[in-house]
N, C-alpha and C positions, 0 to 999 in steps of 0.2 A: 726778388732774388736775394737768396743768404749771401754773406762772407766767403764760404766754403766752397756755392755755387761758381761764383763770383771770380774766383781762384781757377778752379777746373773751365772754365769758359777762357779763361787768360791762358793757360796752358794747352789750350788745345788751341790756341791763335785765331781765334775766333771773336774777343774784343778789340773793336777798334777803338773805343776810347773811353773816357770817365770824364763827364764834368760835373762838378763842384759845384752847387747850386744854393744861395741863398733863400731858406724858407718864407714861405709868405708873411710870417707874421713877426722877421726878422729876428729871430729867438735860439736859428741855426744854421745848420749845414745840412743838403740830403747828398747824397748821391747819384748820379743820373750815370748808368750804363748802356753807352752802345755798340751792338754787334753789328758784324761789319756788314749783315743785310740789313741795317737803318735800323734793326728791331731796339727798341730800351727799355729799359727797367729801370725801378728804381733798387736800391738795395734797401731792403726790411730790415727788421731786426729779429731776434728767435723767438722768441717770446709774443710778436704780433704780426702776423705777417701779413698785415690790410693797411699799414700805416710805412710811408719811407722810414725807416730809420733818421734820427736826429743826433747829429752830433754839436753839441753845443759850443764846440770854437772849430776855426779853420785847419789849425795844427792838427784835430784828434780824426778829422775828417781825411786828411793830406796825410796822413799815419796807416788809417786805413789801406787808404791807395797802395803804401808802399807792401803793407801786408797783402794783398792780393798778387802786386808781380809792378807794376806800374811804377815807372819813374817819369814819366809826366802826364802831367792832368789840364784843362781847363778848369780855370772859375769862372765863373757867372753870377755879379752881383747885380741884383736889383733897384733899381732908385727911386 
């Protein structure tokens, strides 16, 4: 799912949430979306849409968020 998508799915009150996901190979941030029947997504980027999206610090990830409609998120890091 795009940014854009991402936005219209928040506006139609149909996301119940976003967490924050530390990537596997601890190099970044994805995004994990879910609608409020369990379904998720990750969020893509435009340019490839078979890979989550990588944001490479927390802030620019938590930035996003706010650009979609969301003022609170989950994180979830990994150990």
């Amino acid at each position: 799912m795009q940014e854009r998508e991402a936005k219209l799915l928040f506006k139609s009150n149909d996301l119940a949430s976003i967490v924050i996901t530390q990537s596997s190979d601890k190099k970044g941030w994805h995004l994990k979306l879910v609608e409020k029947n369990n379904t998720s997504h990750y969020l893509v980027s435009k340019r490839d849409d078979n890979k989550p999206r990588l944001f490479k610090t927390s802030d620019a990830a938590l930035r996003c968020c706010l650009r979609i409609g969301l003022d609170q998120v989950e994180v979830s890091m990994q150990h």
